[in-house]
DSSP file (Angstrom, degrees, kcal/mol; ACC not computed):
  #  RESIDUE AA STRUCTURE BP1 BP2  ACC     N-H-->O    O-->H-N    N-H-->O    O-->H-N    TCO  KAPPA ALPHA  PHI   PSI    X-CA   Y-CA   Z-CA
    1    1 A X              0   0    0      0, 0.0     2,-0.1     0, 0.0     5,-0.0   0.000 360.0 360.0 360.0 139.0  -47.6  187.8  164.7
    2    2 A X    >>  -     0   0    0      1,-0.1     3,-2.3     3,-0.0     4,-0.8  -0.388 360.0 -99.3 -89.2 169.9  -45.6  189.8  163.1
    3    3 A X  G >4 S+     0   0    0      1,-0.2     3,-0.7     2,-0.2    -1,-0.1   0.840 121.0  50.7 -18.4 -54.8  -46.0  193.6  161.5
    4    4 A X  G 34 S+     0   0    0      1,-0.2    -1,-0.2     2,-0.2     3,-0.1   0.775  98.7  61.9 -67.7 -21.4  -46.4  192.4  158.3
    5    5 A X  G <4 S+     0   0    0     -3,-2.3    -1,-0.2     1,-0.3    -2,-0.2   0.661 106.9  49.0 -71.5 -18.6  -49.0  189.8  159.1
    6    6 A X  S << S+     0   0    0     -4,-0.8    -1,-0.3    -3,-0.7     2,-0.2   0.385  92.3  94.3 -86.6  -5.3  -51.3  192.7  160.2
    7    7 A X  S    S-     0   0    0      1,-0.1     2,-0.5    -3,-0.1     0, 0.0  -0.784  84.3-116.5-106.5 139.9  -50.6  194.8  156.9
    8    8 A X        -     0   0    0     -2,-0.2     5,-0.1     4,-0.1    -1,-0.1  -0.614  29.9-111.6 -77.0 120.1  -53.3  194.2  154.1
    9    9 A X    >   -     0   0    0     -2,-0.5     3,-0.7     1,-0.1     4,-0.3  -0.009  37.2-105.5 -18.0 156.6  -51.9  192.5  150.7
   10   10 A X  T 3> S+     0   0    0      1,-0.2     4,-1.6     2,-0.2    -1,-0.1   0.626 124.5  54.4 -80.0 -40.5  -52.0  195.1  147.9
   11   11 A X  T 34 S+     0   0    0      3,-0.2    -1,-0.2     1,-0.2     4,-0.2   0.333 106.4  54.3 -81.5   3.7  -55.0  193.3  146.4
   12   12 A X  T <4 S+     0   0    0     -3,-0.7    -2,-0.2     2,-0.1    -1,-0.2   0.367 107.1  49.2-105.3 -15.8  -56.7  193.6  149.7
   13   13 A X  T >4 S+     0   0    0     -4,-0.3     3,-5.6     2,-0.1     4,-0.4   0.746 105.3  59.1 -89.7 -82.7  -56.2  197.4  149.9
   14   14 A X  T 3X S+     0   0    0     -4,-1.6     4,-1.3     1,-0.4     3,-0.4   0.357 100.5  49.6 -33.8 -23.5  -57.5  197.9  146.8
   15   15 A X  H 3> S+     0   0    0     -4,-0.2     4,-0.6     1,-0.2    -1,-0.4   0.033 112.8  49.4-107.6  29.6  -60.5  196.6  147.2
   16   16 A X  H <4 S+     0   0    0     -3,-5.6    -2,-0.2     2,-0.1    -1,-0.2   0.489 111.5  50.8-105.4   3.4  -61.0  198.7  150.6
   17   17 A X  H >> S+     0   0    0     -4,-0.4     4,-4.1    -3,-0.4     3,-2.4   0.735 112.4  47.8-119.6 -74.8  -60.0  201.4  148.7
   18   18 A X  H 3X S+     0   0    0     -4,-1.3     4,-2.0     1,-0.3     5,-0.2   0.864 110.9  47.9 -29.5 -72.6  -62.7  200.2  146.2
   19   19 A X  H 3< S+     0   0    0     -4,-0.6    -1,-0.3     1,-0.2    -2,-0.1   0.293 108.8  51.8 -72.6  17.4  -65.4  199.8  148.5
   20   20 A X  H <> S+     0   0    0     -3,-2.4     4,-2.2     3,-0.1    -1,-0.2   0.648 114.7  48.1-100.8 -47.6  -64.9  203.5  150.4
   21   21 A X  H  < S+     0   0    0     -4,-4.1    -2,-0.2     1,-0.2     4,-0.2   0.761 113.2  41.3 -77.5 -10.2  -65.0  205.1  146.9
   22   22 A X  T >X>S+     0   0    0     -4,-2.0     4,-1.9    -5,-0.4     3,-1.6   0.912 120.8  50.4 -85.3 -40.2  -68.1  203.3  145.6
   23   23 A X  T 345S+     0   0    0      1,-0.3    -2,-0.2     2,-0.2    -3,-0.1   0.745 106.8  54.7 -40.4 -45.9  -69.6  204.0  149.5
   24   24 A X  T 3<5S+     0   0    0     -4,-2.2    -1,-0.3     1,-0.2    -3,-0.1   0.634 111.0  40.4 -16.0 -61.6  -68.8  207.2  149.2
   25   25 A X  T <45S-     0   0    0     -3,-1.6    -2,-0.2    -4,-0.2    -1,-0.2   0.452 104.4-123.1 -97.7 -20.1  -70.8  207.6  146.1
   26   26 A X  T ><5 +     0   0    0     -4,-1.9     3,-0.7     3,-0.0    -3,-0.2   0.431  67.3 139.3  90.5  14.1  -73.4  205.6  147.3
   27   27 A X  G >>< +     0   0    0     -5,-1.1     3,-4.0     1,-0.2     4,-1.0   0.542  28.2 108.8 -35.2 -38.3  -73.0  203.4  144.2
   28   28 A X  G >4 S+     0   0    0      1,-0.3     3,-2.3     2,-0.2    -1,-0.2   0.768  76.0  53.4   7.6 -75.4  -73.5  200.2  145.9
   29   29 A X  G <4 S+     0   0    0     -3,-0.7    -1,-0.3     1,-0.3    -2,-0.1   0.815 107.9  50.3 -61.8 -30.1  -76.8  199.6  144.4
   30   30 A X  G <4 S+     0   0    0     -3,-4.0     2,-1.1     1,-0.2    -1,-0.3   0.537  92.3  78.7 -90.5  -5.5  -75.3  200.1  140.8
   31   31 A X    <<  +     0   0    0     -3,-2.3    -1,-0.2    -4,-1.0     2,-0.2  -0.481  56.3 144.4 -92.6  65.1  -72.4  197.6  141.7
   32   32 A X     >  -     0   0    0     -2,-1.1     4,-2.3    -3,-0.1     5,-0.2  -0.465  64.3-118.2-124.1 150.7  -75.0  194.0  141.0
   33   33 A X  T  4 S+     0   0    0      1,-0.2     5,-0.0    -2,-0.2    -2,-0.0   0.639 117.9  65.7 -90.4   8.1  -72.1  191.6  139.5
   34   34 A X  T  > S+     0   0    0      3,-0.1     4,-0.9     2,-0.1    -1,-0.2   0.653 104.7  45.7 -93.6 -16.1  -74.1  191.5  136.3
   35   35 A X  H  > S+     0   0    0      1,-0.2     4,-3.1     3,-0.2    -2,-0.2   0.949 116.5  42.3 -47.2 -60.8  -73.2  195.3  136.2
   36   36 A X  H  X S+     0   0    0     -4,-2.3     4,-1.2     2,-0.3    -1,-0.2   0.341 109.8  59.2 -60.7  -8.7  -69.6  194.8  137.0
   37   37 A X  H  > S+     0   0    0     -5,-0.2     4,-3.1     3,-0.2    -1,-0.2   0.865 107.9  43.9-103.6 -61.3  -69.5  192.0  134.7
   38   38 A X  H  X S+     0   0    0     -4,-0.9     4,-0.5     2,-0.2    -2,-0.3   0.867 112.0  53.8 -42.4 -61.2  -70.5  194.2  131.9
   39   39 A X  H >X S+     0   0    0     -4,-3.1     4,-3.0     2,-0.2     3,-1.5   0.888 107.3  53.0  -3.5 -77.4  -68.1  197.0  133.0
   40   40 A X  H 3X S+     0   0    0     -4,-1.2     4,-3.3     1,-0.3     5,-0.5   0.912 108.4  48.8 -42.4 -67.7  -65.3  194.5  132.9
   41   41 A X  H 3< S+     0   0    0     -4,-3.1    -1,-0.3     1,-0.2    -2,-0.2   0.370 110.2  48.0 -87.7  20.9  -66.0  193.5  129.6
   42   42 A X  H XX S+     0   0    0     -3,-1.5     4,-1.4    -4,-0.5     3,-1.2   0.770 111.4  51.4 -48.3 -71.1  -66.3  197.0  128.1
   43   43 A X  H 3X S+     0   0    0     -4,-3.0     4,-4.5     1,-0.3     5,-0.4   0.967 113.1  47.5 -49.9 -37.9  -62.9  198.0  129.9
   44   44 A X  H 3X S+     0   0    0     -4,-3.3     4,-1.4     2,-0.2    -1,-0.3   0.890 110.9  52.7 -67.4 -19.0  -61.3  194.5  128.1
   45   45 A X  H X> S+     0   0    0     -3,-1.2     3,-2.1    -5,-0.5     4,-0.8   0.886 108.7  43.8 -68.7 -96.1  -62.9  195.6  125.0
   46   46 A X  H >X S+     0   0    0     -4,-1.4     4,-1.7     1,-0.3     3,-0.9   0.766 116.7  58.3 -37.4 -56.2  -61.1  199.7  125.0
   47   47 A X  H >< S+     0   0    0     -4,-4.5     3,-0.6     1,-0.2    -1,-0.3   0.890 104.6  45.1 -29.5 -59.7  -57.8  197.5  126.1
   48   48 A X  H XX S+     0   0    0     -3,-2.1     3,-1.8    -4,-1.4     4,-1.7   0.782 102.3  62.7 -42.0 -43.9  -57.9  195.5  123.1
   49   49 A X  H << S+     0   0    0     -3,-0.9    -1,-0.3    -4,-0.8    -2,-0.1   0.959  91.6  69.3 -48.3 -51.3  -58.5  198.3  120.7
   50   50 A X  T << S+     0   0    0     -4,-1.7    -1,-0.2    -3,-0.6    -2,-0.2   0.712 113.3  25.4 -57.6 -19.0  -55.2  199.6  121.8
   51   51 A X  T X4 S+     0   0    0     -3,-1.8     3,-4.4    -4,-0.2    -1,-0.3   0.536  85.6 128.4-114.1  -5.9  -53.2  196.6  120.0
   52   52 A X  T 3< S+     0   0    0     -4,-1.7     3,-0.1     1,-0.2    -3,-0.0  -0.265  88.8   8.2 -71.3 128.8  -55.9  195.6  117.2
   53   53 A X  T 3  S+     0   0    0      1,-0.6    -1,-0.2    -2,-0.2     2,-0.1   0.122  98.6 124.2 111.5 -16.9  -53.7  195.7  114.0
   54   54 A X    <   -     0   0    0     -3,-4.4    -1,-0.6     1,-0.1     2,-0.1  -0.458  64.4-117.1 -85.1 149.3  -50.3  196.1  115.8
   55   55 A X     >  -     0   0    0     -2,-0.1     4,-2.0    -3,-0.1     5,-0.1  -0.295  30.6 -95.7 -73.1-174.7  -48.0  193.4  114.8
   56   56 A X  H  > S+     0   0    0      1,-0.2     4,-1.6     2,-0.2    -1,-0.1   0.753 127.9  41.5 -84.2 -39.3  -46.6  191.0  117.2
   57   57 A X  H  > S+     0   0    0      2,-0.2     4,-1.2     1,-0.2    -1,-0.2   0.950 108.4  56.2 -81.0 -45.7  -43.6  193.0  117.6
   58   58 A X  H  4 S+     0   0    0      2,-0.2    -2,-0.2     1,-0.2    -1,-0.2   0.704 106.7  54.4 -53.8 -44.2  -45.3  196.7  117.7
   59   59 A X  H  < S+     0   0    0     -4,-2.0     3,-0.3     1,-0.2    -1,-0.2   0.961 107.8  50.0 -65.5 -48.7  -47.7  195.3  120.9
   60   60 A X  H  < S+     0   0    0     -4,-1.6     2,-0.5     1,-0.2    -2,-0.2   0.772 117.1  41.5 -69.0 -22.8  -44.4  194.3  122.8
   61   61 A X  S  < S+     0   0    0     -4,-1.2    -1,-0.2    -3,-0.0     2,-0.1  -0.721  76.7 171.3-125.5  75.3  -42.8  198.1  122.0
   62   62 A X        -     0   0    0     -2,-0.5     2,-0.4    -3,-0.3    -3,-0.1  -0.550  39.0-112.4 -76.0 154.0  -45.7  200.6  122.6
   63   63 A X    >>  -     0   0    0     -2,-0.1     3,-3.2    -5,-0.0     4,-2.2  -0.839  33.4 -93.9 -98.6 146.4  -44.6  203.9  122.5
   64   64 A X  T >4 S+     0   0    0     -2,-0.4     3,-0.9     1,-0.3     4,-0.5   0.246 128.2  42.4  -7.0 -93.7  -44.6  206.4  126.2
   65   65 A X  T 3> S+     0   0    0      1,-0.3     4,-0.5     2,-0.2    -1,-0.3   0.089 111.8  40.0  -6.9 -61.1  -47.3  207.3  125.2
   66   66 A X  H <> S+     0   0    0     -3,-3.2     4,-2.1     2,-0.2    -1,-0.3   0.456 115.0  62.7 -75.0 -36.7  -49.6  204.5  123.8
   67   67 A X  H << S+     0   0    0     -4,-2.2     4,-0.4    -3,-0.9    -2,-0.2   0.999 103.6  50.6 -75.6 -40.8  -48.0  202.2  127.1
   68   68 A X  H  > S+     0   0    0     -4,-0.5     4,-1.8     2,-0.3    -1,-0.2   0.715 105.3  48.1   0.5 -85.9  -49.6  204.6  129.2
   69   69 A X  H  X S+     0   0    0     -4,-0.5     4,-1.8     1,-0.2    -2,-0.2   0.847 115.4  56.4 -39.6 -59.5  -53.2  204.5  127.5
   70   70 A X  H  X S+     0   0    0     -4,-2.1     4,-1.8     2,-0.2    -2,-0.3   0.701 102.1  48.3 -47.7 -32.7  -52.4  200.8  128.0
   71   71 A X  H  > S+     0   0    0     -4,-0.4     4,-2.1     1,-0.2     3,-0.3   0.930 110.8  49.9 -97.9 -55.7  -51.8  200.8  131.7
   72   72 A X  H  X S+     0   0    0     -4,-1.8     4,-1.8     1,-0.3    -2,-0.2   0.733 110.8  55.6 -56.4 -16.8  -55.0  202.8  132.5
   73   73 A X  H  < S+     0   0    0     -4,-1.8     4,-0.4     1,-0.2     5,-0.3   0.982 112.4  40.9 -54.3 -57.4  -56.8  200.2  130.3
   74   74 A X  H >X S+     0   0    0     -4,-1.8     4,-1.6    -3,-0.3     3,-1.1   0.767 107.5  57.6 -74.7 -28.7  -55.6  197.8  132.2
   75   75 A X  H 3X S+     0   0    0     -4,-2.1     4,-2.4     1,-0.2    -1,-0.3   0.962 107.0  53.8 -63.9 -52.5  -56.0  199.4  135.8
   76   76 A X  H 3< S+     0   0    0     -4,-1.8    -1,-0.2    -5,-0.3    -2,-0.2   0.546 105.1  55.0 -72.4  16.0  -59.8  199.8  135.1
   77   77 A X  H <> S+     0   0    0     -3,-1.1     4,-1.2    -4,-0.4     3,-0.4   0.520 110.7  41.8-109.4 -38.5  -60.0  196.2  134.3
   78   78 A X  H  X S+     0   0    0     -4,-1.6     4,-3.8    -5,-0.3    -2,-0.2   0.984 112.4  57.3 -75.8 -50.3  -58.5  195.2  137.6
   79   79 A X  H  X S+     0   0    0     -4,-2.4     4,-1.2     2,-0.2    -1,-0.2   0.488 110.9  37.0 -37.5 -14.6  -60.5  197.7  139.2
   80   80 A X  H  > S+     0   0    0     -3,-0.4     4,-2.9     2,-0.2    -1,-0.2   0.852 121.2  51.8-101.5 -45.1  -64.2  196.3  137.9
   81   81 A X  H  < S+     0   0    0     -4,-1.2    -2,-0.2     1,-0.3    -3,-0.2   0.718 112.7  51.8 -55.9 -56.1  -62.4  192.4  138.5
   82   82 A X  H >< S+     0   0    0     -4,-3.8     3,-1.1    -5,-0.2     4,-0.4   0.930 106.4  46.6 -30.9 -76.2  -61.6  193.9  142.0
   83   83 A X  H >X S+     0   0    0     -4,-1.2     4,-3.6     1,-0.2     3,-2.1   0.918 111.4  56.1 -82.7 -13.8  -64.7  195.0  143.0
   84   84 A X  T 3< S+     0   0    0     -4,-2.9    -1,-0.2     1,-0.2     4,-0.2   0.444  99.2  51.3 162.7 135.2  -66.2  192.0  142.0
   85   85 A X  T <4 S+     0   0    0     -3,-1.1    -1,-0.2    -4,-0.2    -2,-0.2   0.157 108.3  54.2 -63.9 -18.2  -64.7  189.9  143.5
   86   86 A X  T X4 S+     0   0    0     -3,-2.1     3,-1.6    -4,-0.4    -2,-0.2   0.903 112.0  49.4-120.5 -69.5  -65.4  192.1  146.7
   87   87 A X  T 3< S+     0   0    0     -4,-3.6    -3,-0.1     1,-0.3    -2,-0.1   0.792 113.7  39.8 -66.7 -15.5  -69.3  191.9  145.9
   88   88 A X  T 3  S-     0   0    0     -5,-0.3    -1,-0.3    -4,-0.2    -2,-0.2   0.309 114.4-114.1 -96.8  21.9  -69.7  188.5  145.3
   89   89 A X    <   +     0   0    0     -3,-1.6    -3,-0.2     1,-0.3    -2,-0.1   0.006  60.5 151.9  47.9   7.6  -67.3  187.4  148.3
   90   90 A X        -     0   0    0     -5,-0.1     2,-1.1     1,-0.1    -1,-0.3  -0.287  46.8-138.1-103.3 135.2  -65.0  186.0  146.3
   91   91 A X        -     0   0    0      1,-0.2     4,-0.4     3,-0.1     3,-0.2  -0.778  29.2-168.7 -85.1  99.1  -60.8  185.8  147.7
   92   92 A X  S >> S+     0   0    0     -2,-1.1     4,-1.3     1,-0.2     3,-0.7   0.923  75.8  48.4 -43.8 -54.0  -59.4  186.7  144.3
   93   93 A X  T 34 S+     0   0    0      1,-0.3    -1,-0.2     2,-0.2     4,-0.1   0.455 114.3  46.4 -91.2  -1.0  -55.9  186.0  144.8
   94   94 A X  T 34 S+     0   0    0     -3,-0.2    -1,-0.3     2,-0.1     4,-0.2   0.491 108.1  60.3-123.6  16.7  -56.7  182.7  146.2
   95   95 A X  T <> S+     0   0    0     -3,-0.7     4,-0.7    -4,-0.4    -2,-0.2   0.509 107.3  42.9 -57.3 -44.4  -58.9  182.3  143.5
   96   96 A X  T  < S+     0   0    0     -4,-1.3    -3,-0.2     2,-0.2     4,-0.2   0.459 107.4  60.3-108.1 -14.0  -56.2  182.6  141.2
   97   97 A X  T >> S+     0   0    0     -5,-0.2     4,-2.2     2,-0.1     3,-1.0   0.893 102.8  49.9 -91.1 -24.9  -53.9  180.6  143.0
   98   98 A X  H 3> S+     0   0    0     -4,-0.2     4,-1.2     1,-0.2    -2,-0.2   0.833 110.4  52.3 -59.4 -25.1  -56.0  177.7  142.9
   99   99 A X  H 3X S+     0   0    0     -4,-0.7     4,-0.6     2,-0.2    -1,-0.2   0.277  99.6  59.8 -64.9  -3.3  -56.2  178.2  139.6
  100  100 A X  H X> S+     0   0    0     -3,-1.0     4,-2.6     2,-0.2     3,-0.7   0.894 112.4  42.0 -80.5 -67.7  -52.5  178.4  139.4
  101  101 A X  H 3X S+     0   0    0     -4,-2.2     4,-1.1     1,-0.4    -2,-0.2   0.683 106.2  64.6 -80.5 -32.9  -52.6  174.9  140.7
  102  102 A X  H >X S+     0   0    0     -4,-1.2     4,-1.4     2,-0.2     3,-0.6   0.924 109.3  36.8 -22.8 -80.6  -55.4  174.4  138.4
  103  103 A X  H XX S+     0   0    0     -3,-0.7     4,-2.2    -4,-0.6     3,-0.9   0.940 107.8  63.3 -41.2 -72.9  -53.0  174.9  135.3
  104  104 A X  H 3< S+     0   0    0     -4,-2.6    -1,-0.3     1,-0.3    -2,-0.2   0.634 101.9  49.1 -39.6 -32.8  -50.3  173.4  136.7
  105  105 A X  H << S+     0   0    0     -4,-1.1     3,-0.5    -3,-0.6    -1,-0.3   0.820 116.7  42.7 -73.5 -53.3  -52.1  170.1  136.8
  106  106 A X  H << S+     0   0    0     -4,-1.4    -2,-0.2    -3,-0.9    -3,-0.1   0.745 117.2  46.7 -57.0 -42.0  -53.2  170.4  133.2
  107  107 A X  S  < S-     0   0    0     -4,-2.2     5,-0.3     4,-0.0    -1,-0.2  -0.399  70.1-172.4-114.4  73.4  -50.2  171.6  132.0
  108  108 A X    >>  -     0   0    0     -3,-0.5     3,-5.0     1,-0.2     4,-1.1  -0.252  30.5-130.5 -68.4 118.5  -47.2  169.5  133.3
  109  109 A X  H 3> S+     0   0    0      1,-0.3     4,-2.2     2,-0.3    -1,-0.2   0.723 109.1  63.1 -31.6 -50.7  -43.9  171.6  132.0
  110  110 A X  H 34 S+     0   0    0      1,-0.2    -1,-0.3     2,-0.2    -2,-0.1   0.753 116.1  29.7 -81.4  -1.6  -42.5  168.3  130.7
  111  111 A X  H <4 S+     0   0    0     -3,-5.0    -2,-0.3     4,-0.0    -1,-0.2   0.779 130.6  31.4 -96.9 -35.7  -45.7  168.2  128.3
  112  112 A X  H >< S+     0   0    0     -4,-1.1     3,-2.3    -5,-0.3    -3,-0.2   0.671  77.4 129.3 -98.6  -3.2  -46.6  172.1  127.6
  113  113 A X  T 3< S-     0   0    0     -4,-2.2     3,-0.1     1,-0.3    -5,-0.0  -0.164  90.4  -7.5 -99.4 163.5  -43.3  173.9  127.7
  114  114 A X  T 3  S+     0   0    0      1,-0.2    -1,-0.3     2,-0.0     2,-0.2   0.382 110.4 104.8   3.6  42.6  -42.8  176.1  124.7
  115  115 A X    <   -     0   0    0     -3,-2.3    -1,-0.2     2,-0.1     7,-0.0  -0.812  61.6-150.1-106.7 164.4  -46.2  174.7  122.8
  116  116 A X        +     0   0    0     -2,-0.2     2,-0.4    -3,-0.1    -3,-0.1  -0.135  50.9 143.1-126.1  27.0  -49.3  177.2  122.9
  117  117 A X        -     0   0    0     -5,-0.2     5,-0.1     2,-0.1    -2,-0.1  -0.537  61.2-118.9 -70.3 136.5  -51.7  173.7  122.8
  118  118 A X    >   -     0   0    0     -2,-0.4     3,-2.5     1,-0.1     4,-0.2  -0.408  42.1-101.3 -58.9 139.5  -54.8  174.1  124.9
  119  119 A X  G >  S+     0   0    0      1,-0.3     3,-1.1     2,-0.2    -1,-0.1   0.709 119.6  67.1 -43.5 -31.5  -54.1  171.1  127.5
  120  120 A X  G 3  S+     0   0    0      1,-0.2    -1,-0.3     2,-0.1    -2,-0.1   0.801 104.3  52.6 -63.0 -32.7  -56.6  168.5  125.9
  121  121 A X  G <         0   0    0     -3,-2.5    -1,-0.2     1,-0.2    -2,-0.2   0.258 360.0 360.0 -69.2  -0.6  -54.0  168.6  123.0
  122  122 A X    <         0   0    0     -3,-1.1    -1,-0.2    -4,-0.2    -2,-0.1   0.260 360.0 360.0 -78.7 360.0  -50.7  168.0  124.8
């Protein structure tokens, strides 16, 4: 095996990362995935805020500033999504590639590509 095969994926550090700083804090007990679930959908909430009202064009060209606000939304929403995933055992990213596969199966390119029908409508 090579080097790289030993080195943890990016979404696999982060949630060792995760679980040293909740350990740390002794948070554990506060982490129940009806907490985290509730977390998550706070943090998706504050995201949201950050484009309700912007036109279509005005969300695609945040300013420094505003993109910013935007990325730390979005980091604590991978972060609750992250850990868990980590408490309930769940492989995220091979979660989401089955779900990939998922899609793909639902939406075959020569039926969905550039309509925004939900797949039962194709």
């Amino acid at each position: 095996m090579s080097a790289a095969e030993h080195q943890p994926d990016a979404l696999s550090a982060l949630r060792d990362e995760l679980r040293r700083f909740a350990a740390e804090r002794e948070w554990e007990r506060f982490h129940t995935p009806k907490n985290l679930a509730m977390a998550l959908s706070g943090e998706a909430g504050e995201l949201i805020e950050h484009f309700q009202w912007l036109s279509a064009e005005q969300s695609a060209s945040l300013p420094a500033p505003e993109r910013e606000a935007v990325a730390l939304e979005m980091a604590d929403v991978l972060l609750y999504l992250v850990r868990m995933a980590d408490v309930l055992g769940i492989d995220l990213a091979d979660a989401a590639r089955r779900k990939m596969a998922i899609n793909a199966r639902r939406y075959p390119v020569e039926l969905a590509r550039g309509r925004a029908d939900k797949y039962d409508r194709l």
